[in-house]
VOPAKOL-680368 format. One record per residue (C-alpha): x, y, z; residue in one letter. Coordinates in steps of 0.25 Angstrom, whole numbers, plus 5000, padded with zeros to 4 digits. Layout:
// residues N
XYZA/...
END
This chain:
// residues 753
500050005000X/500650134996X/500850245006X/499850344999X/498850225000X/499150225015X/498950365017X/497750365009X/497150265019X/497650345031X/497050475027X/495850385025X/495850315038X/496050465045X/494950515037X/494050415042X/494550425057X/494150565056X/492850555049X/492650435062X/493050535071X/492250645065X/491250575065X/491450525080X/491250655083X/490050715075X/489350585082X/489850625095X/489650775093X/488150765089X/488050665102X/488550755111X/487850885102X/486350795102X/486450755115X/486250885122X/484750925123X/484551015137X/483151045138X/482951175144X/484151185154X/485051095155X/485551155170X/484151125175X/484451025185X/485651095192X/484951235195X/484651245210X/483151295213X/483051435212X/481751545213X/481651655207X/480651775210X/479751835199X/480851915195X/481851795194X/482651845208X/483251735214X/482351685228X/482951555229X/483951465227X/484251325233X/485551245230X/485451125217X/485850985218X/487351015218X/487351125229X/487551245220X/486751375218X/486351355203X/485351445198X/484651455185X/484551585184X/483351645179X/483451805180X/484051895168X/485451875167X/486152015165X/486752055152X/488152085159X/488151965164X/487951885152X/489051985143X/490251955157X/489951815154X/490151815139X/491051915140X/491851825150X/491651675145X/490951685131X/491251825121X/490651725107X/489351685116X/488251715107X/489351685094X/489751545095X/489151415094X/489551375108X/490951345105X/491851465103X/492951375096X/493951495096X/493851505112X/494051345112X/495251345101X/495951465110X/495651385123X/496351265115X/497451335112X/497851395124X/497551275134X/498551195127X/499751315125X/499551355141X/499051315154X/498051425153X/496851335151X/495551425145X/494251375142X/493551405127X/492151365133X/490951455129X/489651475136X/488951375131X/490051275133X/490351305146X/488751295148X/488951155144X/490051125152X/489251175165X/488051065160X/488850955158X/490050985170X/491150905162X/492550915164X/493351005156X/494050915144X/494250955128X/493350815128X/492150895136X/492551015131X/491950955116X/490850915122X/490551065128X/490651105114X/489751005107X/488651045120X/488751185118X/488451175102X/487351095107X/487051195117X/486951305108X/485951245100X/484951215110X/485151355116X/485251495116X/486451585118X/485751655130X/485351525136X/486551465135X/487051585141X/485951565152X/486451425155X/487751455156X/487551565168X/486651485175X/487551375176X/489051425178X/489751405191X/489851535198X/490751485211X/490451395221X/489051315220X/488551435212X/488151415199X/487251495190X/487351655187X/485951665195X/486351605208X/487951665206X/487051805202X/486251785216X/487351735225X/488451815223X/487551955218X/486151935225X/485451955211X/484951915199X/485851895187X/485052015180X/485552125189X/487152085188X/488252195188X/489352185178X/490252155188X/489352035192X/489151985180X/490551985177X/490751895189X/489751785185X/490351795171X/491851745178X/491351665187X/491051545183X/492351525175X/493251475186X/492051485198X/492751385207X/494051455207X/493651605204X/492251635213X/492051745223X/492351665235X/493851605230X/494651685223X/493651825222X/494851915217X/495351805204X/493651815202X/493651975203X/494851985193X/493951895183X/492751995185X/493352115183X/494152055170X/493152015163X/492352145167X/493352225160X/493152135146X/491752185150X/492352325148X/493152305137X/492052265129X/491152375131X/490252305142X/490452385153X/490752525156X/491952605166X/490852605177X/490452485176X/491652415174X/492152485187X/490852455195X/490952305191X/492252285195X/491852355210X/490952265213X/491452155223X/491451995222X/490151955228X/490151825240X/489151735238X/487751785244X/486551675247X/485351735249X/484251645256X/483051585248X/481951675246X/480651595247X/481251455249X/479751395252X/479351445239X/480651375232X/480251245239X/478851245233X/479551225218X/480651115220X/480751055207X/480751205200X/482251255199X/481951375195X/480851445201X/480251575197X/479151615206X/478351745206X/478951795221X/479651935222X/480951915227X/480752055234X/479452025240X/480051875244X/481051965252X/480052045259X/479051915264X/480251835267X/480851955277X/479751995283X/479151855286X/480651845294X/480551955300X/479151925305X/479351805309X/480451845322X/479151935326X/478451805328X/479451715333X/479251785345X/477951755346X/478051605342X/477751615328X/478651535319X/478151555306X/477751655294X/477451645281X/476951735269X/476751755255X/476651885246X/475651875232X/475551965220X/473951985221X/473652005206X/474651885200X/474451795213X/476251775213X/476751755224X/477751855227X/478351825240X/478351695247X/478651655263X/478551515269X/479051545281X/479851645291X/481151595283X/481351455276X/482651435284X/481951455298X/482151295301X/481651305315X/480451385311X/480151315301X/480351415290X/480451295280X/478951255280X/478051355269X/477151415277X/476551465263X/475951335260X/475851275274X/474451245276X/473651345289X/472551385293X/472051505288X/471351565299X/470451675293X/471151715282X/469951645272X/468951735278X/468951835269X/468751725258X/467551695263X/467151835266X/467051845252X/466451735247X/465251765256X/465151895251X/465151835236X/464051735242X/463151865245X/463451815262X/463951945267X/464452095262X/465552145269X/464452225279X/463752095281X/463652085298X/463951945302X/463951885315X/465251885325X/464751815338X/465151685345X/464351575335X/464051445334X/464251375320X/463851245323X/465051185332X/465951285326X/466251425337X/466951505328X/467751625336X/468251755331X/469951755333X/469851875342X/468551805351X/467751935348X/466551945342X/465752065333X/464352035334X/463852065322X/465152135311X/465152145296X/465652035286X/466852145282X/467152165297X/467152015300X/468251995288X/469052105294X/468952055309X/469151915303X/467951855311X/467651705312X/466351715316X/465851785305X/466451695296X/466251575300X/464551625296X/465051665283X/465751515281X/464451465285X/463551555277X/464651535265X/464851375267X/466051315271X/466051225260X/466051345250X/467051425256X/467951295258X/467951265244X/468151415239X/469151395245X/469751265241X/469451325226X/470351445230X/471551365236X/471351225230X/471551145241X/471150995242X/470350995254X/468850965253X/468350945269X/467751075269X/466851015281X/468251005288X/468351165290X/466851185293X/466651335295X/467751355302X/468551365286X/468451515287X/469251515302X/470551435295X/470351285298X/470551245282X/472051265281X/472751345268X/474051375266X/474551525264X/474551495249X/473351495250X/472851585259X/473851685247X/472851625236X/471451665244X/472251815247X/472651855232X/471351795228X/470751915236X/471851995228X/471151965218X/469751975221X/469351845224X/469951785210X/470751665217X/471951575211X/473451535213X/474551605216X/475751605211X/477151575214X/477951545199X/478351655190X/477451645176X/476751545182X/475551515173X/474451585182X/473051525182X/471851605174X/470751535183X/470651625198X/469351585207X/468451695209X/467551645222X/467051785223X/466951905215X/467852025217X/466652095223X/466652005235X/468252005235X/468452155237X/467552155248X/468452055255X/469552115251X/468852245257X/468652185270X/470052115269X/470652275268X/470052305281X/470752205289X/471452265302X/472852245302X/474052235313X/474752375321X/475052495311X/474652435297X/473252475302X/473452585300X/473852575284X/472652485284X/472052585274X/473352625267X/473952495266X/472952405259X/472952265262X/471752155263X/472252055272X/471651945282X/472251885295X/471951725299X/472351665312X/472151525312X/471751445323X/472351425336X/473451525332X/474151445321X/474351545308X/474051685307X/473751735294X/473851865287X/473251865272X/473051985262X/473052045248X/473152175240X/473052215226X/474552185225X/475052085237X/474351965241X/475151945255X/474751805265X/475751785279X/475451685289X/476151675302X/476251535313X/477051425315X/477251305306X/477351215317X/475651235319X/475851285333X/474851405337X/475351535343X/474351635350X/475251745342X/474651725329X/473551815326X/473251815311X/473151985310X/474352015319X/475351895315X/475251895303X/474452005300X/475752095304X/476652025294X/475652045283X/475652195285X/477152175285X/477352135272X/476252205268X/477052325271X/478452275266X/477752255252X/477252405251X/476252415239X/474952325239X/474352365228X/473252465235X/471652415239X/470852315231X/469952395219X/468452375223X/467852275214X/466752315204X/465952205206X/465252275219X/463752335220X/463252395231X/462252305239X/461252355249X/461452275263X/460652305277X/461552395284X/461352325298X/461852195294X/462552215281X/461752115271X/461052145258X/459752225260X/458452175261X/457252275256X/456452195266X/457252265278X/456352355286X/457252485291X/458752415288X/459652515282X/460552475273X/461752515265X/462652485252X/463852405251X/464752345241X/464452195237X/464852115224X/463952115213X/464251955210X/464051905224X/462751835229X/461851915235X/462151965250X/461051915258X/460052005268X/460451985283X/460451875291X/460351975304X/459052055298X/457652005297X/456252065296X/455252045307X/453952105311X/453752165325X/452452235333X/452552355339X/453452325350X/454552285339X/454352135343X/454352025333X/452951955328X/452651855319X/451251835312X/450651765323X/450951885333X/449751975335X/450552095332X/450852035318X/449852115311X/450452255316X/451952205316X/453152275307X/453952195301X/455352265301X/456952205298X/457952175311X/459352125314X/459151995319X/460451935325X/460851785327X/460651745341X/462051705342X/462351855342X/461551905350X/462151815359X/463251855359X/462852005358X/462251975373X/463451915378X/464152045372X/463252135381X/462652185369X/460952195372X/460452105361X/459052095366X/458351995355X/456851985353X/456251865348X/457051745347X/458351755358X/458751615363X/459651525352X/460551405355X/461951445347X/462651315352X/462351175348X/461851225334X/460651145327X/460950995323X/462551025328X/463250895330X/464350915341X/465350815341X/465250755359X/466350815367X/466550765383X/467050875394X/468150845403X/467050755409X/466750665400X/465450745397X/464850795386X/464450945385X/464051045375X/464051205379X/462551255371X/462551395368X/461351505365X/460951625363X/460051695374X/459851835370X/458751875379X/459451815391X/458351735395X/458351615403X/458551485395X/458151345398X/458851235389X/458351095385X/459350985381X/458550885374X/457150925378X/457950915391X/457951065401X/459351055407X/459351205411X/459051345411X/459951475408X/460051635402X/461651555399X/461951555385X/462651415386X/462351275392X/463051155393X/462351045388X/462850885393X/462550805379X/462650635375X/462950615359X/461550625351X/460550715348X/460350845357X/459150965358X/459651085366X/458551185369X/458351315374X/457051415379X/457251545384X/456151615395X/455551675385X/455351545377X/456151585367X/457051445360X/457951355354X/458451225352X/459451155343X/459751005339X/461150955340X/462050825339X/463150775351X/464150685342X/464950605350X/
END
């Protein structure tokens, strides 16, 4: 074989090893090039959780899996600090493909000729190279180059950009221009300076041997170099190349979690955007602190409180507790979700749902005196009692009395499942609360107790509120009254008496507000809205131990009024609601007029067009009477000269009560009622110390007569005493009573054993 043959076959067998090779590396190029497909971002799982306020401030931030602050940061990132970091790592950026080839050939050349090693790595291979942490060899180096091509075709300059800054190291376990922004500067990567952002743009070169901790004065040499590239090309300016290169290495700053209980309601969100104010957060979070030493000394643990926009229902501020960290206190428990009782701050619910149900107007007169409602003694908070006082004045004094009528004359039932349509809750034993409902034995949370409130806001339209930024907001709100009936709640609610000095701005400072005390001195609530500021607080121990110190208007009423007045502008008073007529009512009594009335005044007031229509009193009534202004009836002989005119007639219970007041209550007719047992009550059998069984009966005796009282058909005594105590076997029982003058009653009643 001759020599050119052999050469020829050589040059052949060359050609093909290349072509081999060549072709080895195309397959292994498109493998590597293919193989890449991120969805979304491919950091996703290494952020640690973060929440950000409405205007994408920083509130919290908690540690990843790997122990490091790594935020994906959501704010705008300054133009200064992207032109350092280009200017400082990547000049060609927005040129090149992802390889800057020249920088690679120079970074060849001159880490074989001297020991000086330099890297020719862009952006988006140094992106890579933080995703897929490998070591630096030329054989890793290929595959950076391969995955950045890729890289750049799957995204943008700017989010490739993006990614990079959220991922490089800035020293120690921080990671991320937004936790590096917050840490070291204590704000948002859009407010940077040029001398910060020249500090971020060096730092994550060399951060673990160059940060501002270890070896701060090689760190401030890089910063102010590359500041005067900044100058050199036309970046910057004399002044602001001098003022940048004043300011001083930060230290590293950690703030404490803002809203922490909030962050924990969202584990699986890394990144959470919520609708608080990081400003208003602030405010709640201070003054909730601040409040809660004044009650420490009075044995009061815990507080908790929450601040809503009125007109978006976003939440704005959020407290679960005093502090999160108060471990012995309990601070870690949210107080915000944590189910109570409500005391009476559902009143003004039901307030308004009977006035839409044509029950009352505000100047209906109801009865506040000691009552009987079946086994059920209701008792107002402060054991007074008013007699006979307006609906309006009822709400304001936040009498039981008076409402535990209107839940009877409502229905329990109703109110109870208006309610479960507002809140949404799963419970369905509305027999469980009875009337007692309206006094706070159906536990809510504070969420809930906000949802009721900034329904008020919004004149009775009731729906969620909201705690996630652009969150989609429902359409449907549940109207249970019309906005006629609501202002006049709301009118009431504006009235309410409030602790000390802010009495005095009661006028000025408008705010419709409610206090609850739950009870045996559990919680005290405070609860209010305005045009602007929804605002509920609550104030107790976690632990569920009373305290004789909680009084719904002066615990937690005072730190109402508090951040009330740290929040400045409410948003002025309610408009009136033009659905409102004007109504002629009785002016004794307060209900809607009846032309039938003999010599009853009567007056105008404000009532909804779309409610029911108000009923006539139950307190007036028309009788006929002879000359001496006694009652007859047709079979008296002074019928056929009688008048017939209109008079109050109060229940006997009231009278009662009048009489025991001192008040002269002098009752024709009828004067003797038993108020206790009630007709066909069942009372469950009870034993004394004893062993025997005993019921206290109760009546009314307005005349003062003497009383003789029969226990089935049995006499067992006489008295002008308003109560007997009765000894009783299980079964069926008659209790009866006849004055001296023969005037009687009797009721039948049940002994359960």
């Amino acid at each position: 074989m001759s020599n050119d043959l052999k050469k020829k076959i050589l040059n052949n067998n060359i050609f093909r090893i290349f072509l081999l090779l060549f072709f080895c590396f195309l397959v292994y190029f498109f493998f590597i090039f293919f193989s890449f497909y991120p969805k979304g971002d491919p950091f996703i799982s290494r952020y640690s959780k973060s929440m950000l306020d409405r205007n994408d401030e920083i509130l919290s931030v908690f540690l990843n899996k790997s122990e490091q602050w790594h935020i994906k940061n959501s704010a705008e990132i300054s133009q200064k600090l992207k032109i350092a970091t280009l200017t400082f790592e990547d000049r060609k950026f927005y040129s090149h493909i992802g390889i800057d080839f020249g920088a690679i050939l120079r970074s060849i050349y001159i880490n074989t000729r001297y020991s000086k090693r330099v890297g020719g790595s862009t952006i988006t291979m140094q992106t890579i190279k933080l995703l897929t942490g490998n070591k630096r060899t030329y054989f890793n180096k290929l595959n950076e180059m391969i995955l950045s091509l890729r890289l750049e075709t799957l995204y943008s300059k700017d989010e490739i950009l993006e990614m990079y800054l959220n991922n490089a190291p800035y020293g120690g376990n921080i990671v991320g221009v937004g936790a590096a922004s917050l840490m070291y500067f204590r704000k948002s990567t859009k407010n940077l300076t040029w001398g910060e952002s020249a500090l971020l743009a060096v730092l994550p070169n060399s951060p673990g041997l160059i940060n501002v901790e270890r070896n701060s004065h090689l760190l401030l040499q890089k910063r102010n170099k590359l500041l005067d590239e900044l100058y050199k090309r036309g970046c910057i300016d004399d002044d602001n190349l001098k003022l940048a290169k004043q300011e001083r290495l930060p230290s590293i700053n950690r703030d404490k979690n803002l809203a922490p209980h909030l962050a924990f309601r969202f584990n699986d969100t890394p990144v959470i955007k919520t609708t608080l104010n990081k400003n208003i957060q602030i405010l709640l979070e201070d003054r909730l602190k601040l409040y809660h030493k004044k009650l420490l000394n009075l044995g009061i643990q815990n507080v908790a409180g929450m601040i809503i926009d009125t007109k978006s229902r976003e939440v704005l501020a959020y407290g679960g507790s005093q502090d999160f960290f108060d471990i012995d206190g309990f601070g870690q428990i949210d107080g915000i979700v944590a189910k109570r009782s409500p005391g009476s701050v559902l009143k003004p619910l039901l307030y308004a749902l009977a006035i839409e149900n044509g029950i009352i107007a505000p100047q209906s007169k109801l009865v506040d005196a000691p009552t009987f409602f079946g086994n059920f003694k209701p008792r107002n908070a402060s054991k007074k009692y008013f007699g006979l006082i307006s609906a309006k004045d009822s709400l304001v004094k936040s009498l039981n009395i008076p409402f535990v009528w209107l839940l009877q004359e409502y229905g329990y039932d109703k109110f109870f499942f208006n309610l479960k349509d507002i809140l949404g809750f799963s419970d369905n034993d509305f027999e469980r609360y009875g009337l007692s409902l309206i006094l706070g034995t159906k536990e809510i949370s504070m969420e809930d107790v906000a949802k009721l409130y900034v329904g008020f806001g919004n004149y009775g339209e009731f729906g969620d509120i909201y705690y996630i930024k652009d969150a989609q907001k429902s359409d449907f709100a549940k109207r249970l009254f019309s906005k006629g009936s609501a202002y006049l709640m709301l009118d009431a609610l504006k009235d309410v008496q409030r602790v000390g000095i802010d009495n005095y701005f009661i006028n000025k400072k408008l705010f419709y507000w409610k206090s609850g005390t739950s009870y045996g001195r559990k919680d005290a609530w405070a609860a209010g809205t305005s045009p602007k500021y929804t605002i509920v607080v609550w104030a107790g121990n976690f632990n569920g131990v009373s305290n004789p110190n909680l009084f719904g208007v002066d615990t937690a009423g005072a730190l109402l009024f508090d951040i009330v007045n740290d929040l400045g502008y409410l948003g002025g008073e309610f408009a009136k609601s033009d659905d409102l007529k004007e109504i002629l009512i009785d002016l004794p009594t307060g209900y809607r007029y009846d032309v039938d009335y003999k010599d009853i005044e009567s007056t105008r007031i404000l009532y909804p067009k779309y409610a029911k229509t108000l009923q006539t009193s139950p307190f007036l009534k028309n009788v006929f009477v002879n000359q001496d202004m006694k009652e007859v009836d047709s079979l008296n002989i002074d019928f056929i000269n009688a008048k017939e005119i209109t008079k109050i007639d109060l229940p006997l219970s009231l009278l009662e009560y009048y009489k025991e007041q001192n008040i002269n209550v002098k009752k024709q007719g009828r004067s003797l009622q038993i108020l206790y047992p009630k007709e066909n009550l069942s009372i469950i059998r009870t034993k004394d110390f004893s062993g025997e069984n005993e019921l206290i009966a109760r009546i009314a005796n307005i005349n003062n007569h003497n009383v003789f009282w029969y226990l089935d058909k049995k006499y067992i005594g006489a008295s002008k005493n308003n109560t007997m105590i009765l000894k009783l076997d299980a079964g069926y029982h008659t209790l009866s009573v006849i004055d001296s003058h023969g005037d009687s009653h009797s009721v039948n009643f049940i002994i359960s054993k």
